[in-house]
C-alpha positions as CSV (number, residue, x, y, z in Angstrom):
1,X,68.6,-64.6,-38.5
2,X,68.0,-63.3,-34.8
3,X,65.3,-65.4,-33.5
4,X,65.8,-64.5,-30.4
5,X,64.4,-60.9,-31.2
6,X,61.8,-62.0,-33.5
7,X,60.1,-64.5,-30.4
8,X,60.8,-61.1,-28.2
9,X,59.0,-59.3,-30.2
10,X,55.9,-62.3,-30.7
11,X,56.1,-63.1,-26.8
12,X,55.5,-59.8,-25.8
13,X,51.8,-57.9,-26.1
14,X,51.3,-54.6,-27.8
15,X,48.1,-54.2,-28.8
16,X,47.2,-50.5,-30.8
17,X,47.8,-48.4,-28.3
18,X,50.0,-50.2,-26.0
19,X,53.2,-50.7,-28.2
20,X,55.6,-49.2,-25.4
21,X,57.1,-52.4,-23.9
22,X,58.0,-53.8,-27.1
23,X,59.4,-50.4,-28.6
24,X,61.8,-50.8,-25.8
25,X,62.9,-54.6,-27.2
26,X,63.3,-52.8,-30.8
27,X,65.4,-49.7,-29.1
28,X,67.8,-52.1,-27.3
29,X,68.3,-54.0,-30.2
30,X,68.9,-51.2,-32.7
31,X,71.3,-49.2,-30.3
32,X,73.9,-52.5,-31.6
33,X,74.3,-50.6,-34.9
34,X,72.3,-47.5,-34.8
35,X,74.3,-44.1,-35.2
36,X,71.1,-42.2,-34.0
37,X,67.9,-43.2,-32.3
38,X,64.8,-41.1,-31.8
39,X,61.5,-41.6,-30.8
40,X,58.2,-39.7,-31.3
41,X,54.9,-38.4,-29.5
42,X,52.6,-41.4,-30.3
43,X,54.8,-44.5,-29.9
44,X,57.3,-44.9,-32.9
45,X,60.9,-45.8,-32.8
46,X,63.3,-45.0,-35.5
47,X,67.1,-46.3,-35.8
48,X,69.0,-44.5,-37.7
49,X,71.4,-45.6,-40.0
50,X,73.4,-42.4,-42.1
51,X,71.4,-39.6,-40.5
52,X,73.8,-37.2,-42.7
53,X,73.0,-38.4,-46.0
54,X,71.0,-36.6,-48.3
55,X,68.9,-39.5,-49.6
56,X,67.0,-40.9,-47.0
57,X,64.4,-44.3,-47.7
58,X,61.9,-44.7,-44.7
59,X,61.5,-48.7,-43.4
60,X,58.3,-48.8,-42.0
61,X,56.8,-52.1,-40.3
62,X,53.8,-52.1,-37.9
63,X,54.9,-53.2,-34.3
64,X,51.2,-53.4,-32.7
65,X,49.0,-56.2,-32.7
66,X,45.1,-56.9,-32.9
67,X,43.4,-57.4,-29.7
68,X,40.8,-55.8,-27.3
69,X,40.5,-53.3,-24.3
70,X,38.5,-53.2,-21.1
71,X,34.8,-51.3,-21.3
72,X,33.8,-52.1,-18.2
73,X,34.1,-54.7,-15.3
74,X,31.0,-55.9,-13.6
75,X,29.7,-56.8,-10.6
76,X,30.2,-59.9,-10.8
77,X,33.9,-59.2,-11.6
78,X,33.8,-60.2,-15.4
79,X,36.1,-58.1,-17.8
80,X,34.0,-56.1,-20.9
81,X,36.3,-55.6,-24.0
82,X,35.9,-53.3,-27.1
83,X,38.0,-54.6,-30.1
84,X,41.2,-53.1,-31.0
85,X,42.1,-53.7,-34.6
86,X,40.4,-56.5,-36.9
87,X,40.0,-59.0,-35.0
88,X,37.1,-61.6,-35.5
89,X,35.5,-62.2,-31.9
90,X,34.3,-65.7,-32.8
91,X,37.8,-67.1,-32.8
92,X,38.3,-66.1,-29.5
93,X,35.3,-68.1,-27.7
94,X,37.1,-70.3,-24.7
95,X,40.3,-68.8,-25.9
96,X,42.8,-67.9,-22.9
97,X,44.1,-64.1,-22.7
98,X,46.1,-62.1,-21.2
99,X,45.1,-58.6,-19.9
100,X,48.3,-56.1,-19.1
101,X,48.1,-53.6,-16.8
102,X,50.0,-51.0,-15.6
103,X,50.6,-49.4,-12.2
104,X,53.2,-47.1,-10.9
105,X,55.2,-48.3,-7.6
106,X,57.4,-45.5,-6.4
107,X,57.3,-43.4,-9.5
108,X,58.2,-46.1,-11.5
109,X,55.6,-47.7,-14.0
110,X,55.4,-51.4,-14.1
111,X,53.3,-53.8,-16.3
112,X,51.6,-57.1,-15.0
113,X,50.5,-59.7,-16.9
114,X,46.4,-60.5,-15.6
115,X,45.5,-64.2,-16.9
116,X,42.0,-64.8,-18.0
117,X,39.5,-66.9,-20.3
118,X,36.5,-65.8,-22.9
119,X,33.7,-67.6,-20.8
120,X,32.2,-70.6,-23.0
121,X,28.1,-70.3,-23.6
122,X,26.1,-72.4,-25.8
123,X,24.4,-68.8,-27.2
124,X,28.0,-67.8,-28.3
125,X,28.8,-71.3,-30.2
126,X,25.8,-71.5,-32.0
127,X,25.9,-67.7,-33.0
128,X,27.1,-67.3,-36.9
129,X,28.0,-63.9,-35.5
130,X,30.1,-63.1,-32.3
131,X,30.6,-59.4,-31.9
132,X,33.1,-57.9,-29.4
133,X,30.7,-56.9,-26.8
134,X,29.4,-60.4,-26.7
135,X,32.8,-61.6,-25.5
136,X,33.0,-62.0,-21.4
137,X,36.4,-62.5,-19.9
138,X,36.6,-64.5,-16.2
139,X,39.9,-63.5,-14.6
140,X,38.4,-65.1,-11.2
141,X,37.4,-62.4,-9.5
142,X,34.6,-63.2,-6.7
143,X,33.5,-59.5,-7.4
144,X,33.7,-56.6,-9.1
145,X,36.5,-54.6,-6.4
146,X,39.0,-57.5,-6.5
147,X,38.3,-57.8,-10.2
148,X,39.4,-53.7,-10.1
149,X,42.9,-54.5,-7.8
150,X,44.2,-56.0,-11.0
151,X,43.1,-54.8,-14.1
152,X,41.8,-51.5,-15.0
153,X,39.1,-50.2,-17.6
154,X,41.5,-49.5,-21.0
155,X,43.9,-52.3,-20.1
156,X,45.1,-54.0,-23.3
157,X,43.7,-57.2,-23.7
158,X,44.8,-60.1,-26.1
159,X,46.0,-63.9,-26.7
160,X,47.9,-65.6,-24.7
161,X,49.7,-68.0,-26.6
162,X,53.1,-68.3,-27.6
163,X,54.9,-68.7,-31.2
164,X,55.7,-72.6,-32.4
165,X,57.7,-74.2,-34.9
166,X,56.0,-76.3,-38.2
167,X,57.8,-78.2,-40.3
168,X,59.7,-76.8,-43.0
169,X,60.8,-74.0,-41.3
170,X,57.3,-72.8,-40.6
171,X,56.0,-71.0,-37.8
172,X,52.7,-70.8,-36.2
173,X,51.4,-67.9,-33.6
174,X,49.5,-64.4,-32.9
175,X,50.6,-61.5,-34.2
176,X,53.0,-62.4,-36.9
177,X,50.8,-59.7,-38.4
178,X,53.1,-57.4,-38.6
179,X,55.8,-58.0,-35.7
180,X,57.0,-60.0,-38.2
181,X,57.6,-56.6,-40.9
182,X,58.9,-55.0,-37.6
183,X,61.9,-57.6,-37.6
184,X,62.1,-57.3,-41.4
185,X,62.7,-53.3,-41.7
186,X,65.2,-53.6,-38.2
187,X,67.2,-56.6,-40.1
188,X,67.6,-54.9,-42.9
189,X,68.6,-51.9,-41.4
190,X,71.4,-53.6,-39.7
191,X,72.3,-55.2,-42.8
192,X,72.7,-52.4,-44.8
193,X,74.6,-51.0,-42.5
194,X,77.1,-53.5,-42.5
195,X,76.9,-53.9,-46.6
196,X,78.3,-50.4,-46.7
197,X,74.6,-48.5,-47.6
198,X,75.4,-44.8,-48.3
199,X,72.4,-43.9,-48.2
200,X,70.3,-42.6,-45.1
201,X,67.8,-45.5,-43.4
202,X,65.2,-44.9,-40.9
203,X,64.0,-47.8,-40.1
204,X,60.4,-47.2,-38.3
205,X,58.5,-49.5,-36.2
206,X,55.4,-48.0,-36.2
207,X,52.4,-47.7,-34.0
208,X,48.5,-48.1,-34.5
209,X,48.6,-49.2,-38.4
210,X,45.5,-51.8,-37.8
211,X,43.2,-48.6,-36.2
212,X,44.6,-45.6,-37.6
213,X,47.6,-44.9,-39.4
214,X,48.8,-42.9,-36.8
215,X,52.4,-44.1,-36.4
216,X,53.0,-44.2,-40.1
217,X,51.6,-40.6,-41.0
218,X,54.1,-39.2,-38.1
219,X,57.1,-41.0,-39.3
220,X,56.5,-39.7,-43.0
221,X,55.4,-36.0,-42.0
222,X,58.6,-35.7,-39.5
223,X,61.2,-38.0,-41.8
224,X,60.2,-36.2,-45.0
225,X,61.9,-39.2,-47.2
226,X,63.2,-39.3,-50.2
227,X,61.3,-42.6,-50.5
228,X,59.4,-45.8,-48.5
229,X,59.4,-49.6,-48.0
230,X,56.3,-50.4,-45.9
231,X,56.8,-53.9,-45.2
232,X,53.5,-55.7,-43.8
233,X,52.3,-59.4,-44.3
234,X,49.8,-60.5,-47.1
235,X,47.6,-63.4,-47.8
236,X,49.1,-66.5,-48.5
237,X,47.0,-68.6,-51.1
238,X,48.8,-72.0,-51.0
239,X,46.2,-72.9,-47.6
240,X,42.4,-74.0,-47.5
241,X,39.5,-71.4,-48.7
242,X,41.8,-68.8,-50.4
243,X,41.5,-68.3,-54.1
244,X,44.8,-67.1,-56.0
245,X,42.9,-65.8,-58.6
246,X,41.6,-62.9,-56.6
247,X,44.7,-61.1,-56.0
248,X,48.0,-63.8,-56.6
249,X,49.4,-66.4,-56.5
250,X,51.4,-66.0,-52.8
251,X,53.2,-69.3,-51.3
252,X,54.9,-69.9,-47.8
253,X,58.6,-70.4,-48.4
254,X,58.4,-69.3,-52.3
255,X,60.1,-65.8,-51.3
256,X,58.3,-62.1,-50.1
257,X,56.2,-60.5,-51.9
258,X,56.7,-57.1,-54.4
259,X,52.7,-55.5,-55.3
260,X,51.5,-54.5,-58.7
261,X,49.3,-51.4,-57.5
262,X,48.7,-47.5,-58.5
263,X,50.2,-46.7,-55.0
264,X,53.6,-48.3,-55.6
265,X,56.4,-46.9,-57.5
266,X,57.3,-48.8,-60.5
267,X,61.1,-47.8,-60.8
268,X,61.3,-48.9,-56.9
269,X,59.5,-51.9,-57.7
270,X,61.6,-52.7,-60.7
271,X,64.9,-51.6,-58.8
272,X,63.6,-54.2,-56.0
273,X,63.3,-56.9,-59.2
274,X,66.6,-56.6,-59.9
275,X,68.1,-56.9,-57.1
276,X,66.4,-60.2,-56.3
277,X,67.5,-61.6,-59.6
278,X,70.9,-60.1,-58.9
279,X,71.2,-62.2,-55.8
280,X,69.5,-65.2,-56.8
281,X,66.4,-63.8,-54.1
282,X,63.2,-65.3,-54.8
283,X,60.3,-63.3,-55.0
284,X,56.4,-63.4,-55.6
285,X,54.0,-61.0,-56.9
286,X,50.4,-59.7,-56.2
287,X,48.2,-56.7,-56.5
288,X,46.1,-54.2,-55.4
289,X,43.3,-52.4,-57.0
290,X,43.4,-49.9,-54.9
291,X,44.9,-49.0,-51.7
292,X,47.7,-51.4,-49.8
293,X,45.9,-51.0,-46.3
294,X,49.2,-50.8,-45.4
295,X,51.2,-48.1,-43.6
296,X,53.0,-47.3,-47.3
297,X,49.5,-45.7,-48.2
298,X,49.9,-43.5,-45.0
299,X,53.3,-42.7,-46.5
300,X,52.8,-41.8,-49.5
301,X,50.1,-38.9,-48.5
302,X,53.3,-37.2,-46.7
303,X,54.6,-34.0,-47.4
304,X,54.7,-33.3,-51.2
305,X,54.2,-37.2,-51.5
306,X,56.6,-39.8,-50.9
307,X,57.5,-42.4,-53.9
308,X,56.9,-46.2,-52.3
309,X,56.7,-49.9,-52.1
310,X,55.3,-52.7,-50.4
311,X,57.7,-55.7,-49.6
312,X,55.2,-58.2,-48.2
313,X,55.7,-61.6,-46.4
314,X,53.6,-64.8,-47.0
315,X,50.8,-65.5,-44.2
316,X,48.6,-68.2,-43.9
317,X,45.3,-67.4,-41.1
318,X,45.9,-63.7,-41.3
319,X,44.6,-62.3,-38.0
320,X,44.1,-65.3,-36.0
321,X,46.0,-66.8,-33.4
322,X,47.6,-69.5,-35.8
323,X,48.7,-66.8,-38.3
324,X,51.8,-69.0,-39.5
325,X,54.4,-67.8,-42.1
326,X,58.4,-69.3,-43.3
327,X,61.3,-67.9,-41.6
328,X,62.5,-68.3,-45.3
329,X,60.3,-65.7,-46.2
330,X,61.4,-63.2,-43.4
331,X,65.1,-63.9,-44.5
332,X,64.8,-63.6,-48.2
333,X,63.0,-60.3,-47.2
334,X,65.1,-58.6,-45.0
335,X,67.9,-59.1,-47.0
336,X,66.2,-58.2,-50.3
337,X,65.9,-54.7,-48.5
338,X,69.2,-54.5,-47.3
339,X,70.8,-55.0,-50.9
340,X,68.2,-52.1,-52.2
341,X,69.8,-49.9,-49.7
342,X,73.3,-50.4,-50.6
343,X,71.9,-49.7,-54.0
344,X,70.0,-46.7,-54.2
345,X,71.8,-43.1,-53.9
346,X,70.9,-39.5,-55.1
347,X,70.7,-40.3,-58.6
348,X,67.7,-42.8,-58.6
349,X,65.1,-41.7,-60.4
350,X,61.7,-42.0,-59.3
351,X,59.6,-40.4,-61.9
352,X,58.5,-43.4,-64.9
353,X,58.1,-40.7,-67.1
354,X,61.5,-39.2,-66.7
């Protein structure tokens, strides 16, 4: 697997909103196999496999991340933030961050990296509940105009800690949620590709799914598919305080992740089946009562409506900065994709009454 791009894509902030610098990671990657590459007006990227072929499956994973943005700056010089995404402020009490800004330099844009910490007070560790506006971020500014010489109100604002390996092939970091899915659906793509897949792939990394479902609506409205993969991460239930009984039993390492929902197309999810059994691919199940809260719901509101599934991988810590998952996982799912693709063609039904 290309772990180079995966810790790319984990190293590098893009928090809703502020995807741009890691698009441009995706787009170099993708213009190895690519036949066409297009982006849109709010931040996606799309690689193109087939771009003639009549049946066309959309590959959507989320490329942003959760985090914060500036409100204000005092005058004391201390950064304000407004939470971008579902994060849980208490986790981030003494946490180092890193604020990006950007400037233009001779009609140029750049991005700099501002370091700073969530100031420590005894109020905020006793509190049994932290809210964004409670969080204070010291970049050492002796006031507030040097504070505004770096950073900016807006500037994206999140972790800054870098992705480590676990044993047995784990890995621990922020954002695996879903830069992860973003290396699954680009994988895949590239597999297919070189399986021989007929059929036409747009492989999306999309923007904003955590706040709005932005990127994913835009992808499915201009795309008009024939069908969807959304492929986003899911709670793992093999780690402390989780309950499998609520929605699955979902272990790290024991495969990705098909859902039993009303959203998802059966005769995609039972195509998906086959294929995994047909390659000796393991796979796990869970469901959903109702919506995915994933980009597939976005999706599937599309045009006329667009048939899809939900290929999810394993996470322990969901939206943390020790989300950790199995590379396992992220290689049994991109290549569980990839052999869909070289599957499916113009005579797949979708309809499970037909």
């Amino acid at each position: 697997m290309s772990r180079e791009l995966l810790n790319r894509l984990l190293c590098t902030a893009s928090v809703s909103g502020c995807e741009e610098a890691n698009q441009r990671h995706i787009l170099a990657y993708g213009a190895g196999f690519a036949d066409r590459q297009m982006t849109d007006a709010v931040g996606n990227v799309i690689n193109i496999v087939n771009p003639g072929a009549g049946m066309k499956v959309l590959l959507c994973g989320h490329i942003d991340e959760i985090g914060f943005r500036i409100t204000q700056i005092d005058d004391r010089g201390y950064i304000h933030v407004q939470k971008a995404g579902g994060v849980r402020p208490a986790l981030y009490v003494g946490s180092r961050m890193q604020i990006i800004h950007t400037d233009e330099e001779n009609g140029q844009l750049t991005e700099k990296k501002v370091t700073g910490i969530v100031a420590v007070t005894s109020e905020l560790i006793k509190s049994d509940n932290v809210k964004d506006s409670d969080l204070v971020i010291d970049i050492g500014a002796k006031d507030k105009a040097q504070a505004e010489q770096f950073v900016s109100v807006g500037d994206p604002v999140c972790q800054d800690i870098e992705p480590a390996d676990l044993l047995n092939g784990m890995f621990t970091g922020r954002a695996l949620d879903d830069k992860t899915g973003a290396w699954v659906v680009i994988e895949a793509a590239r597999r297919a590709k070189a399986y021989g897949a007929a059929c036409g792939i747009y492989a999306v990394t999309s923007v904003g799914e955590e706040t709005s479902g932005r990127g994913a609506f835009f992808a499915g409205a201009k795309i008009q598919p024939s069908c969807a993969i959304a492929v986003d991460v899911t709670w793992a239930s093999d780690c402390p305080g989780t309950d499998p009984a609520a929605t699955g039993d979902v272990r790290l390492g024991k495969g990705p992740v098909l859902c039993h929902s009303g959203m998802v197309n059966k005769l995609i999810n039972r195509r998906l089946a086959k294929i995994a059994e047909e390659f000796n691919l393991p796979v796990q199940y869970e469901v959903a009562g109702g919506s995915t809260y994933t980009d597939g719901d976005s999706i599937l509101r599309t045009g006329e409506g667009v048939p899809m599934a939900l290929v999810s991988i394993p996470l322990r810590y969901m939206h943390s900065s020790a989300e950790t998952a199995s590379y396992e996982d992220l290689e049994n799912a991109a290549e569980l994709i990839a052999r869909f693709l070289v599957s499916i063609d113009g005579n797949f039904s979708f309809d499970p009454l037909g």
